[in-house]
C-alpha positions in Angstrom: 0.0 0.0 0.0 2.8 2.6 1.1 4.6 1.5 -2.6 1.7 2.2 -4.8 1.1 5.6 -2.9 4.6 6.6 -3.2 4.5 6.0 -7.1 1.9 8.1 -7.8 3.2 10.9 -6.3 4.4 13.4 -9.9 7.5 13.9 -10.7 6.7 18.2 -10.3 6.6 17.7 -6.7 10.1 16.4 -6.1 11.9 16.8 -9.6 12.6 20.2 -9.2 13.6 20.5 -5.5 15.9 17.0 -5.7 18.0 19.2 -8.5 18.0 22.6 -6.9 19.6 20.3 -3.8 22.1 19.1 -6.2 23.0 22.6 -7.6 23.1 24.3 -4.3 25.9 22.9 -2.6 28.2 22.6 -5.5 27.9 26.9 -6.3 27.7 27.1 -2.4 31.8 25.8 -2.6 32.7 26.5 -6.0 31.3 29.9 -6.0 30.1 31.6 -3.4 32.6 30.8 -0.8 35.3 32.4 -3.2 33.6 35.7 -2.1 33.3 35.1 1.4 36.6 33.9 1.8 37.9 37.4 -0.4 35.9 39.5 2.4 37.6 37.6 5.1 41.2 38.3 4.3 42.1 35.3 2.8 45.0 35.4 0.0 44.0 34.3 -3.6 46.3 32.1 -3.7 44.7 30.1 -0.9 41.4 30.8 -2.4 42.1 29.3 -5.6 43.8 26.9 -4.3 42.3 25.2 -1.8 38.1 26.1 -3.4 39.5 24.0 -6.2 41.1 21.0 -4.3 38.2 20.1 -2.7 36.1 19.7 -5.4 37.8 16.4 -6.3 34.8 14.6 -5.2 33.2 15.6 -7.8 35.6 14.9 -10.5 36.1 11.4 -8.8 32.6 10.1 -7.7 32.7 7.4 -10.8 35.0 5.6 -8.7 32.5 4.9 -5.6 29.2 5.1 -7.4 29.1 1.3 -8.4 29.4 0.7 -4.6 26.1 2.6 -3.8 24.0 0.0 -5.2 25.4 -2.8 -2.4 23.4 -0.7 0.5 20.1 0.4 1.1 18.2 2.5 -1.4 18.9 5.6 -3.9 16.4 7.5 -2.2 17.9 6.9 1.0 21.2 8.4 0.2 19.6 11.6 -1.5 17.8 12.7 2.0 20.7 11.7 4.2 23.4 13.2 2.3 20.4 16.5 1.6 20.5 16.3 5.4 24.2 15.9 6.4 24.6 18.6 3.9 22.6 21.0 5.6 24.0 20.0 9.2 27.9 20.5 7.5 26.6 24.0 5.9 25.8 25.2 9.8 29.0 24.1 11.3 30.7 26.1 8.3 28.5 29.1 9.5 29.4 28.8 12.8 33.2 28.7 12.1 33.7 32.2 10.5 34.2 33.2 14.4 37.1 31.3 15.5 41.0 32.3 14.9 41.3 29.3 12.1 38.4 29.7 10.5 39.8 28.7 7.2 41.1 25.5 8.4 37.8 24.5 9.5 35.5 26.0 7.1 37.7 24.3 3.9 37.9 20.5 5.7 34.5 20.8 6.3 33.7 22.0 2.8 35.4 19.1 1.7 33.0 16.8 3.6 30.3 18.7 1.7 31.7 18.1 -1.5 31.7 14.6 -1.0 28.7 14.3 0.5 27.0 16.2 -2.7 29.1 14.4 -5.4 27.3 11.2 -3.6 23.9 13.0 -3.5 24.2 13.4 -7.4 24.7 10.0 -8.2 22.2 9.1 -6.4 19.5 11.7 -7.2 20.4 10.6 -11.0 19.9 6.8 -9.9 16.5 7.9 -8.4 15.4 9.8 -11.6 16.2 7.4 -14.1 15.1 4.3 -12.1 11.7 5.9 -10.9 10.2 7.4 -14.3 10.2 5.9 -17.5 12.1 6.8 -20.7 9.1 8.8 -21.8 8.8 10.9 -18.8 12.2 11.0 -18.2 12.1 13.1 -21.5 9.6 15.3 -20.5 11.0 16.9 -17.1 14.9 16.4 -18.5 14.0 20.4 -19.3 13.1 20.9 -15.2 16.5 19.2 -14.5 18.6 21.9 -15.7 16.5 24.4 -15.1 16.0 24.4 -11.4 20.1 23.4 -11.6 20.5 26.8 -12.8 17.9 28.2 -10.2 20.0 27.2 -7.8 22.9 28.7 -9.3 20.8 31.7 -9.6 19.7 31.9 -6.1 22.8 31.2 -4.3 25.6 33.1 -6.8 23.1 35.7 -7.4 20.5 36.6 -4.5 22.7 35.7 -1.7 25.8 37.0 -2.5 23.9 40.0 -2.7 22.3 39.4 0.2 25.7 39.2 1.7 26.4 43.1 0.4 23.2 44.0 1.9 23.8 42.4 5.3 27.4 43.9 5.5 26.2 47.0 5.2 23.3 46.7 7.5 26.2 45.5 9.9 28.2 48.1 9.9 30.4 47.3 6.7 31.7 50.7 4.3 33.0 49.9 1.0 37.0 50.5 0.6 37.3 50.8 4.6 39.9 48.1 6.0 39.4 44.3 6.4 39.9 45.5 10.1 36.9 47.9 10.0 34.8 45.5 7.9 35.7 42.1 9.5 32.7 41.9 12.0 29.8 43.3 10.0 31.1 40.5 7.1 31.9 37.4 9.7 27.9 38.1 10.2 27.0 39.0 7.2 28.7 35.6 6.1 27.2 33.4 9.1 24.0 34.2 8.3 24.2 32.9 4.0 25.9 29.8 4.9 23.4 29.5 7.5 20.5 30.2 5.4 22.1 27.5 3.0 22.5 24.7 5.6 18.6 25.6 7.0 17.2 25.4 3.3 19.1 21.5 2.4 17.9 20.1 5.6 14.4 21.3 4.7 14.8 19.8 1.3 15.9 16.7 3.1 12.8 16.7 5.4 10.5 17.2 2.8 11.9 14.5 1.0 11.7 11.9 3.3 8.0 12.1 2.4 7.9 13.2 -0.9 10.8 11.2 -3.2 9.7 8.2 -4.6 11.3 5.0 -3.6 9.7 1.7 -5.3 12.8 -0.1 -5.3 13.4 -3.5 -4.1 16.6 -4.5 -2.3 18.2 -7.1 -4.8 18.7 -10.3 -3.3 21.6 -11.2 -5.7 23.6 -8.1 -4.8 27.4 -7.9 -6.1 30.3 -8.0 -3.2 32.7 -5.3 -3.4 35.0 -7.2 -4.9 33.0 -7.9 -7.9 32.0 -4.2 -8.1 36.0 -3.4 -8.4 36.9 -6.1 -11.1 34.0 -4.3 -12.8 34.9 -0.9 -11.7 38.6 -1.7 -13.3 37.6 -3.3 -16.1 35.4 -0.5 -17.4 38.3 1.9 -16.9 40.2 -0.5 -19.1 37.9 -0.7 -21.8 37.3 3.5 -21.9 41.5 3.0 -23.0 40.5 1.0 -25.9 38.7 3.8 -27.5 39.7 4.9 -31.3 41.8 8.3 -30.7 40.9 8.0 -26.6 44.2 9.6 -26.0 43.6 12.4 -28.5 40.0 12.5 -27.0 41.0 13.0 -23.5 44.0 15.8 -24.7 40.9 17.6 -26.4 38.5 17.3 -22.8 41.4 19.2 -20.8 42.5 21.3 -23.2 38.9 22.5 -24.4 38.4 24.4 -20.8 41.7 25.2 -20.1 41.6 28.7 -20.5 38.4 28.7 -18.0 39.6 27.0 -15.4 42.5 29.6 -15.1 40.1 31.8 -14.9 36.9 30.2 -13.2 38.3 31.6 -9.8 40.2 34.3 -10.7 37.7 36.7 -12.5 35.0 36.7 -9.4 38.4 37.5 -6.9 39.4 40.2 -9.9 35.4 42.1 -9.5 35.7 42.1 -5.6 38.9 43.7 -5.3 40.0 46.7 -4.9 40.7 49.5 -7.8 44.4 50.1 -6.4 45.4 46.3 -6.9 44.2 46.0 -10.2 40.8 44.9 -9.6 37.4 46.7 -10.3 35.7 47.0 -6.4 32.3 46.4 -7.3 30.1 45.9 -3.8 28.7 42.2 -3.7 25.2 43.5 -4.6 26.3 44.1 -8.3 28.2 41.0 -8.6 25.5 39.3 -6.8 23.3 40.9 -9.9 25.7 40.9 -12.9 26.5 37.2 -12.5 23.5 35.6 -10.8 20.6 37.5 -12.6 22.3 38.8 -16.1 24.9 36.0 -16.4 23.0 33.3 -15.7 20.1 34.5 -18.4 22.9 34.9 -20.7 23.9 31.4 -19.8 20.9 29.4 -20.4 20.3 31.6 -23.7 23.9 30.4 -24.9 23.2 26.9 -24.0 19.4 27.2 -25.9 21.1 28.4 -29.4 24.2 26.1 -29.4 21.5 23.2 -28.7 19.7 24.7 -32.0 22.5 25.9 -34.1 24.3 22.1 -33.6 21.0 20.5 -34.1 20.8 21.8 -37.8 24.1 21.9 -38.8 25.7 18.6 -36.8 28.3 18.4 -34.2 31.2 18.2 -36.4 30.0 21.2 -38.7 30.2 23.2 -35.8 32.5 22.2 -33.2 35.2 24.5 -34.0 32.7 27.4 -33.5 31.7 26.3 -30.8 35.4 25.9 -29.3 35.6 29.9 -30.7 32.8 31.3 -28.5 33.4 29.2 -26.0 37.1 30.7 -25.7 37.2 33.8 -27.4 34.8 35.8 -24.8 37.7 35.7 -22.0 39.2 38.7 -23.9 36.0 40.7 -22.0 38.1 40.1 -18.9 41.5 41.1 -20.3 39.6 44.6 -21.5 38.2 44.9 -18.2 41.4 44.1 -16.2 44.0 46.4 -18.4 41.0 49.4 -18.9 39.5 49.0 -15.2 35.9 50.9 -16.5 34.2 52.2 -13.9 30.8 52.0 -16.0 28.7 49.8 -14.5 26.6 49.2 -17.7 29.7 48.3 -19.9 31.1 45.8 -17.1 27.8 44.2 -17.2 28.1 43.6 -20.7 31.0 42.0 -20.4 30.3 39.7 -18.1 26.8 39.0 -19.8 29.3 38.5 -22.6 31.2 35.7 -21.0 28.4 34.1 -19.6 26.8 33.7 -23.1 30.1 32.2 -24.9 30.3 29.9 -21.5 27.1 28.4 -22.3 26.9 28.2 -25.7 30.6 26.8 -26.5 29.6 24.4 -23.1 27.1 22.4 -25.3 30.0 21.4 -27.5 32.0 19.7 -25.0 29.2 17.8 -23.4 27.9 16.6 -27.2 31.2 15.2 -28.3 31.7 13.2 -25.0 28.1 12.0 -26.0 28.2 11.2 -29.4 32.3 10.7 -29.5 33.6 9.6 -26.6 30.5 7.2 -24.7 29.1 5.1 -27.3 30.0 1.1 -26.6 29.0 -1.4 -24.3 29.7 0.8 -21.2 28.0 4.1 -22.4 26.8 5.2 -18.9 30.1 4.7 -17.1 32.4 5.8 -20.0 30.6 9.6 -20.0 30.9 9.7 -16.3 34.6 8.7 -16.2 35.1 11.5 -19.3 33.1 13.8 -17.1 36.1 13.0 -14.4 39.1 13.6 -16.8 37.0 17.2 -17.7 36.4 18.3 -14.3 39.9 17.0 -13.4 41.2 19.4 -16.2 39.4 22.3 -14.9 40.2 22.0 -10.9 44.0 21.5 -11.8 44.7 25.0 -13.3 42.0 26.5 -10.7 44.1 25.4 -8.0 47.6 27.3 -9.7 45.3 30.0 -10.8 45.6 32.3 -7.5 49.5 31.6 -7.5 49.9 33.3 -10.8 47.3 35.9 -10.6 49.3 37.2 -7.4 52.5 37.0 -9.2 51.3 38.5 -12.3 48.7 41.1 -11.2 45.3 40.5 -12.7 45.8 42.6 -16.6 49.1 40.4 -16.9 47.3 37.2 -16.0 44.3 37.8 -18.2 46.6 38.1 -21.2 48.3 34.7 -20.0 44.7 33.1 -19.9 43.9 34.2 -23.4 47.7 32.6 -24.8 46.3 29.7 -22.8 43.5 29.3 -24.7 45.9 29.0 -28.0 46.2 24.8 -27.5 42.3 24.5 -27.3 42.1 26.1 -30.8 44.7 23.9 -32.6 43.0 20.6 -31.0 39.9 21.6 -31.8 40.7 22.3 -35.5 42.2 18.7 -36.3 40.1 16.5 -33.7 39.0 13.4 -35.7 35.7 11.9 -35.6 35.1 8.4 -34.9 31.3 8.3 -35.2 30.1 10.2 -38.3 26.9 12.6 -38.0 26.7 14.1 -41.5 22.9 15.6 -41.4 23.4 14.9 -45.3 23.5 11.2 -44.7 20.7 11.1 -42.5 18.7 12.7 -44.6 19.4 11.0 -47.7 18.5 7.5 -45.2 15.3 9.2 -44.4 
């Protein structure tokens, strides 16, 4: 009786809130903490650094997946991960008021991130084992788009409800960390608060509201079956036509952006005299969550149409072009330092735009290039890996150069960066042909 009531219950009820919960914590590290951590003193070099390292999870979380189906259910590990999430979120809020606040914050960040990367596997097992293929079609659209609401929310509306706080605390833009440091530890306290309250309320309502109408297998795998497998899919992905080529082409492609992925929010905070361009966290709370995340899912929406009609390989190249290309908006920005609000926007909106339409690109060919073959699933999520990997790697030096170089020289060094992404790009061979004259003709 309490399976056939949980199955009816529609996928609008907990489709959209089970992805926000995956988007939130992920922009909560990635993103937002790069701010707070700026407003607390801490170097960029250590921002960089260390905001990237612990985002490994995610890059590695193909490695314990196949274990999660040995124990209990893929609803259960959505709400208690939701839920330890949430808890983890109010001890990193707490924190900001003792001497090593970094320390504690970062480690238990990193608990976070791995608690999250498990919460996406599962919340992707629950999806795609709960509705059918049909369905599954339908509310794939929802997926991404309360993703992005959550990216919306947290690196938009609160980091400019951060500003706003500050300032209601006491906080005066361009006054001294020592002056400011109070009215931002609250200010600060009360986000990542806010953040833990809102994933243990997602938990809670989950508990009642995710579907769960799966059966414990009575046949399950030991773990050491799960790592022969685990090893011998890795194995296979090796055997690929042009896999080394391939996976050359998946770190090179966002090179240039994960120089800069850390780097350019760091540059808009600080201060004119170091190079930077000292907007207050209300406009970059605007300019990126409202304007750069419309421009986003607008980029992403034409590159979905324009490599539709024309095919993958047609375009890829262009797509590698806007993709890369738009970082020169931070090199003008960094060696003019405008103090026109309008024309920064536009830059950023700029970025935003080529981020998600070149995006699409990278995602397709791992698709239609790199998955196909017996182990489709598991060969995208261990590309996935390499990608993130690629990205997290130059994050992680990106603070160490930007302090050595100052931020106009190291926006100049991100666009030469982007150079080897160009060249790859150009003379990447196809293994699976998707001519849109061929299909036609076999229409």
């Amino acid at each position: 009786m309490l399976k056939e009531r949980k199955k009816q219950v529609k996928p609008a009820f907990w489709v959209p809130t089970a992805y926000f919960a995956m988007g939130l914590p992920f922009i909560a590290i990635n993103l937002v903490s790069v701010f707070m951590f700026k407003d607390l003193g801490v170097s960029d070099t250590q921002i960089a650094f260390w905001t990237s390292l612990i985002m490994m999870p995610w890059t590695l979380k193909f490695l314990w997946s196949p274990f999660l189906e040995m124990y209990r259910t893929k609803k259960f590990f959505v709400v208690i991960t939701q839920l330890t999430s949430g808890v983890l979120f109010g001890i990193v809020a707490f924190s900001l008021f003792f001497d090593y606040f970094f320390a504690i914050s970062i480690s238990t960040m990193a608990v976070i991130a791995f608690s999250g990367a498990t919460h996406d596997i599962a919340c992707d097992g629950v999806y795609m084992a709960e509705l059918d293929k049909e369905t599954q079609a339908k509310y794939i659209g929802v997926q991404g788009a309360f993703y992005n609401v959550a990216k919306l929310v947290a690196n938009g509306g609160l980091v400019a409800l951060a500003g706003a706080l500050a300032e209601h605390f006491g906080a005066i833009e361009g006054a001294s960390l020592s002056v400011n440091k109070e009215a931002y530890l609250s200010a600060w306290m009360i986000i990542f608060g806010v953040i833990g309250a809102v994933m243990v309320l997602i938990g809670m309502y989950h508990i009642r509201v995710l579907p769960s109408t799966q059966v414990p297998s009575t046949a399950k795998k030991t773990s050491r079956e799960v790592r022969r497998e685990l090893v011998a899919v890795i194995a296979n992905f090796f055997t690929k036509k042009h896999i080394l080529y391939y996976i050359g082409f998946i770190i090179l492609y966002r090179l240039g952006e994960g120089f800069i992925m850390k780097i350019a929010p760091l540059f808009l905070r600080a201060s004119r005299d170091v190079g930077g361009l000292g907007l207050t966290l209300t406009e970059i709370g605007t300019l990126n969550g409202v304007f750069g995340s419309g421009a986003f899912v607008l980029g992403s929406l034409l590159a979905g149409i324009y490599v539709s009609r024309f095919g993958l390989k047609r375009t890829l190249f262009t797509l590698c072009c806007v993709f890369n290309l738009p970082f020169m908006a931070y090199t003008f920005l960094a060696v003019t330092q405008p103090t026109n609000l309008y024309l920064i926007g536009s830059c950023i909106t700029l970025e935003y735009f080529g981020y998600g339409f070149g995006f699409v690109g990278l995602i397709l060919f791992m698709m239609q290039q790199i998955a196909p073959g017996k182990h489709q699933m598991s060969h995208y999520a261990f590309a996935s890996g390499i990608m993130n990997l690629g990205v997290m790697l130059p994050g992680m030096a990106s603070g160490y150069f930007s302090d050595l170089l100052g931020y106009r020289d190291f926006f100049i060094y991100v666009l030469i960066a982007t150079i080897p992404a160009f060249l790859i790009t150009y003379f990447i061979p196809f293994t699976y042909d998707d001519s849109k004259k061929k299909q036609h003709k076999n229409q």
